[in-house]
N, C-alpha and C positions, 0 to 999 in steps of 0.2 A: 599487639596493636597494628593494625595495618594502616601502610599511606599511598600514594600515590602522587609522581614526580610531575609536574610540567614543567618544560623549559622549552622555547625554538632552538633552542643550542644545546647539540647531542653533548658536547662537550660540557656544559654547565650540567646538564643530568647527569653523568657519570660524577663527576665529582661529589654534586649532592650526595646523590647515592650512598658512596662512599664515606661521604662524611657523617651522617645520620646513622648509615651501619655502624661506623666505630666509634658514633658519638655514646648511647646507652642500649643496654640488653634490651627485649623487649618491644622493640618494634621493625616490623619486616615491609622494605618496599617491593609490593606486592606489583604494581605495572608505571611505567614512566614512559610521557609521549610525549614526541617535538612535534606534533600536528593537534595543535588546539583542538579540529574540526573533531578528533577520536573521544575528546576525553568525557564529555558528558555519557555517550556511552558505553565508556569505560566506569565511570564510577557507579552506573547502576548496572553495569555487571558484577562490579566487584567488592560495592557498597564501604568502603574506606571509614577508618573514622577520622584519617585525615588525610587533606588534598595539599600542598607545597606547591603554591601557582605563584612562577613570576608575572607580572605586572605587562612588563613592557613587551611587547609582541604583535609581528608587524602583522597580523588576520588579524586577530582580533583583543581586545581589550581585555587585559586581565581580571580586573573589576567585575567589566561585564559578565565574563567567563563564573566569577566566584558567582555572581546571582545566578545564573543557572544550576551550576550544580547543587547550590543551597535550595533551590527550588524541586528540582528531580528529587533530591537526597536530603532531603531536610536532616537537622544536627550534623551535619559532615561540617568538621572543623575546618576551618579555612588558615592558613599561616601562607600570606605573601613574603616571596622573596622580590626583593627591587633594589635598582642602584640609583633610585631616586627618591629622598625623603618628604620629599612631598604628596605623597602617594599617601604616607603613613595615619592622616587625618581622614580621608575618604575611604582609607582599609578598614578603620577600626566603625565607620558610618556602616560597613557593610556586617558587619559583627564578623569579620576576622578575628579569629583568635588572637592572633600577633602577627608581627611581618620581622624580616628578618635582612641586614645590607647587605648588598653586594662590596666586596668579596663574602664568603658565608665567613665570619669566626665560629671558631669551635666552642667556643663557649658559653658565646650566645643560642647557640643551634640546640646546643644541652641546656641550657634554660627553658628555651620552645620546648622542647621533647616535654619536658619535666610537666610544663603548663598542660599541654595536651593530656599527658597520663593521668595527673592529678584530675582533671576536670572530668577524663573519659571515669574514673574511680567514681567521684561525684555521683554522677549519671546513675551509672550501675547500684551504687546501694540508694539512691530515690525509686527507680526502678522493682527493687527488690521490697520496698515497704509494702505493708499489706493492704488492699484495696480499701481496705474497710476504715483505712486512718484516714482521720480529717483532713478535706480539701477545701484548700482557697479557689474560688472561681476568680477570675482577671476578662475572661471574655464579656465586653458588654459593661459591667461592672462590679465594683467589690463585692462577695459574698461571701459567706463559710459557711460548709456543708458539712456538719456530724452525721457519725454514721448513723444509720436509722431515721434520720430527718433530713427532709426538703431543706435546701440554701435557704439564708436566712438574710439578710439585707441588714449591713454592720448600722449602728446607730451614734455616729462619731461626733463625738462633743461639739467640737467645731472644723469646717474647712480644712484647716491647717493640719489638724491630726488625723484628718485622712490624707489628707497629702502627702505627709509622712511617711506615714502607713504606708502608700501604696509605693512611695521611694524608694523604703528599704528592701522593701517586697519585690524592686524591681532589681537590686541592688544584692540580695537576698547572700549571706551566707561571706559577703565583704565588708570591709569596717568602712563609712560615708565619712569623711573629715568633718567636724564640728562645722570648720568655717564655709564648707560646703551646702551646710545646708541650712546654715545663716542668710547663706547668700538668697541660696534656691527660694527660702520661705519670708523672709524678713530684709528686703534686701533696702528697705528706708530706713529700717533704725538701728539707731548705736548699736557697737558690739554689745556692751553689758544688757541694755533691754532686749536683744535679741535671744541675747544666750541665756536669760530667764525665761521668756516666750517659747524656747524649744524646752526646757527642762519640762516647764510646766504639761507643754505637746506629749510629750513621753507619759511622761504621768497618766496624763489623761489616754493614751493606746495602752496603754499596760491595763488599767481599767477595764475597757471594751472588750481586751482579751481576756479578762480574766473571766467575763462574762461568759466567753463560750470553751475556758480552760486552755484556751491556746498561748499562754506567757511564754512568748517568744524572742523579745529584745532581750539580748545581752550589750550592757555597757562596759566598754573598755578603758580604760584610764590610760591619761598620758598628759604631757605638757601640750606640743608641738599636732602631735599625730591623733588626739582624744578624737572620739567619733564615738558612731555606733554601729551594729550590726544586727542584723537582723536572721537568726539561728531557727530553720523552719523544722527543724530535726526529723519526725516521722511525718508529718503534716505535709502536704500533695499540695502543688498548683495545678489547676486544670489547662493551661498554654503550654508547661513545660511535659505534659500527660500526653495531652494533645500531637504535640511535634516528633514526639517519641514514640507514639502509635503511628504515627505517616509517614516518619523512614523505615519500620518492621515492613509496610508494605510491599509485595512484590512488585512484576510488573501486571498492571491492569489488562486482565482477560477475564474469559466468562466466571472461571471460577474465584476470580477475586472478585468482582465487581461490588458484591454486597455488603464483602469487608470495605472498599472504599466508601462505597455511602453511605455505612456506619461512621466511619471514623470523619469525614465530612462534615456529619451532621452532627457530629460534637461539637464543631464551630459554631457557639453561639452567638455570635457580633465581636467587636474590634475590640482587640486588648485594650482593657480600659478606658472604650470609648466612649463611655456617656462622659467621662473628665475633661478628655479632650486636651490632659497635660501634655505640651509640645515636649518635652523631655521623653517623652516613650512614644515619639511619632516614629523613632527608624524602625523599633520591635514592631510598633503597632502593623505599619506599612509592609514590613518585612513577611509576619506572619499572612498577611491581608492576602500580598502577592501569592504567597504559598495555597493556601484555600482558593483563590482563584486559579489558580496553574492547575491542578487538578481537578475543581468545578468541571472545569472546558473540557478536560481528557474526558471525565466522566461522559461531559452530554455531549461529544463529538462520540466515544465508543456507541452511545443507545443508537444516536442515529444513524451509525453505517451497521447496526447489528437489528434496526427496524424497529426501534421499542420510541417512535416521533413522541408519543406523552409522557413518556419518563423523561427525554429530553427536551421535551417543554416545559417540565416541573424544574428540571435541573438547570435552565435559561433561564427562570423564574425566581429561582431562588440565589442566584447571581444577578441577576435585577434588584431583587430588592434588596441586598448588600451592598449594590456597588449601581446605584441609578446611574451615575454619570462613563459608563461602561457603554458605547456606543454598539459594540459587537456582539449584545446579548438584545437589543431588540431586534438587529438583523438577523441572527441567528430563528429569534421567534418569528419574525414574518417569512422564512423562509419557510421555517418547519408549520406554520402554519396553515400557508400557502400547500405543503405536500399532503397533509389532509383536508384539503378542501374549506378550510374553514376563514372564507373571505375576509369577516368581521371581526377574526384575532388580528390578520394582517393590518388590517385600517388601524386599528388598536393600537398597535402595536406602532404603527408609523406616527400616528399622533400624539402618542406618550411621547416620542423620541422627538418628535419638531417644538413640541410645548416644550420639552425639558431642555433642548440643546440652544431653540431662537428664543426665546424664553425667556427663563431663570440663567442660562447662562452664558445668553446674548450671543452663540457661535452657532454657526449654518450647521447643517449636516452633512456630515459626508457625503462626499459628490457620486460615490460607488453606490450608496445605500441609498440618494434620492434619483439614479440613474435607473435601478434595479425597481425602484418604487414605481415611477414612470412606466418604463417599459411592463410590469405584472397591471400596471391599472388599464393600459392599455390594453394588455391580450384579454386582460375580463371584461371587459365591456362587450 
């Protein structure tokens, strides 16, 4: 397993260093840099399965730092180190693995190790399942897809039992505390009616799946700790397929390109976004950012490599996931603007003043109606 160090203090590197070598076998720090400015690309040279970023650092923001590299490097584990606990609720918003305190204990650090390996194991045998096994779609909304047959649109008794459904589904392979998801689903009525209300919920998902053979809930018993979990065993998500195909990618040049707009155009809409459950907005937004962070590499590569209508289709199709993205209608009036085609530009300026003064009441950028001026003016 490979990691990669950040610290501004050479001093805190070495020690980490040290300490993770002799904390477990099995994982090698492959590069360590006290210049924030290097490490993005360092980890897509050297593609990490885990990054060790402190937090506090006077360039730039730790945090901020982890969305980058999770952006370039999608699945690269994140574990912050910080000697502020307050960090530790906004780490875990970014889907850090774990974070770890300043001073490092040794014991904790071999816990972290521990979580990392187990999870990278995870990975690798989902991975290794055969193509042809049943996959759950999550982009856009619930489906399941047997092999040999088109996704199929689940037919769930009531609300609640997809709701469920889609929790443990997000939750996938951890046991959700009973009172958890009391709370989550039932959160005005008594414990006792509630905790009939979710038995009954189960019932009825076990059901649905049995409909397409997918019997995946395992219940766990206990006084304190009773829950459930959700055991997807050979069965595929298409998000976690997804994010797994776009860190294999290289870097984007002529001979990859086609693989990237292959694996792009698996993004079929926003994890579980016709729901709209605010509990899977950090995933949803998370992977959102990712598909758009590469979009733009895509249709900035066509146009300085001369292909202006593939990177009008690909400003297009980042338009229509993401309308309230001001940079993908300038992008189209420019590129429109470069083939001559005065009437996408108008187009294009007009969707953006309707949608921005509009539906969402804010002017337009002063760059983008500066540059609007100035192009009306030279055509006339």
């Amino acid at each position: 397993m490979k990691a990669i160090l950040v610290d501004d203090e050479q001093i805190a590197l070495i020690g980490l260093k040290r300490a993770i070598e002799g904390s477990v076998s099995g994982i090698e720090v492959i590069a360590a840099y006290s210049n924030p400015a290097e490490v993005v690309t360092g980890v897509l040279a050297h593609r990490p399965d885990v990054v060790f970023l402190d937090i506090h650092m006077p360039r730039i923001n730790g945090l901020h730092l982890g969305r980058q590299i999770q952006a370039v490097v999608p699945g690269t584990e994140i574990v912050f180190v910080t000697g502020y606990d307050k960090y530790a609720v906004r780490a875990f918003e970014l889907y850090a693995l774990d974070y770890i305190m300043k001073p490092v204990q040794s014991v904790r650090l071999h816990q972290t190790i521990m979580r990392v390996m187990e999870k990278r194991n995870v990975k690798a045998a989902r991975k290794a399942r055969d193509a042809n096994s049943p996959l759950i779609c999550c982009f856009h909304q619930i489906q399941f897809k047997l092999p040999g047959m088109d996704a199929q649109v689940v037919k769930w008794r009531t609300n609640k039992a997809q709701e469920l459904f889609a929790y443990l589904l997000h939750h996938r392979d951890r046991t959700v505390n009973r009172s958890v998801l009391l709370e989550l689903l039932w959160p005005d009525l008594e414990e006792a009616k509630a905790a009939q209300q979710l038995y009954t919920t189960i019932y009825h998902i076990r059901q649905a799946l049995k409909t397409f053979k997918l019997d995946m809930i395992s219940i766990l018993s206990g006084d304190l700790e009773a829950g459930y979990r959700l055991e997807i065993r050979e069965v595929r998500v298409d998000a976690e397929e997804w994010e797994s195909n776009m860190k294999q990618l290289s870097v984007l040049d002529a001979s990859t390109v086609d693989a990237y707009e292959h694996a792009l155009g698996l993004y079929k809409g926003d994890y579980l976004g016709i729901y709209e459950y605010i509990w899977a907005e950090h995933e949803r937004e998370r992977l959102r950012l990712l598909w758009f962070y590469h979009m733009r590499k895509l249709g900035e590569f066509y146009e300085q490599h001369g292909f202006p209508e593939k990177a009008i289709q690909t400003n297009l199709r980042i338009q229509q996931m993401l309308p309230d993205e001001e940079d993908s209608y300038f992008s189209l009036m420019k590129l429109y603007d470069a083939i001559g085609d005065k009437i996408g530009v108008e187009e294009q300026y007009l969707l953006l003043t309707t949608r921005m003064e509009r539906d969402l009441e804010t002017p337009v950028r002063a760059d983008i109606a500066n540059w609007y001026t100035s192009w009306k003016s030279d055509s006339m």
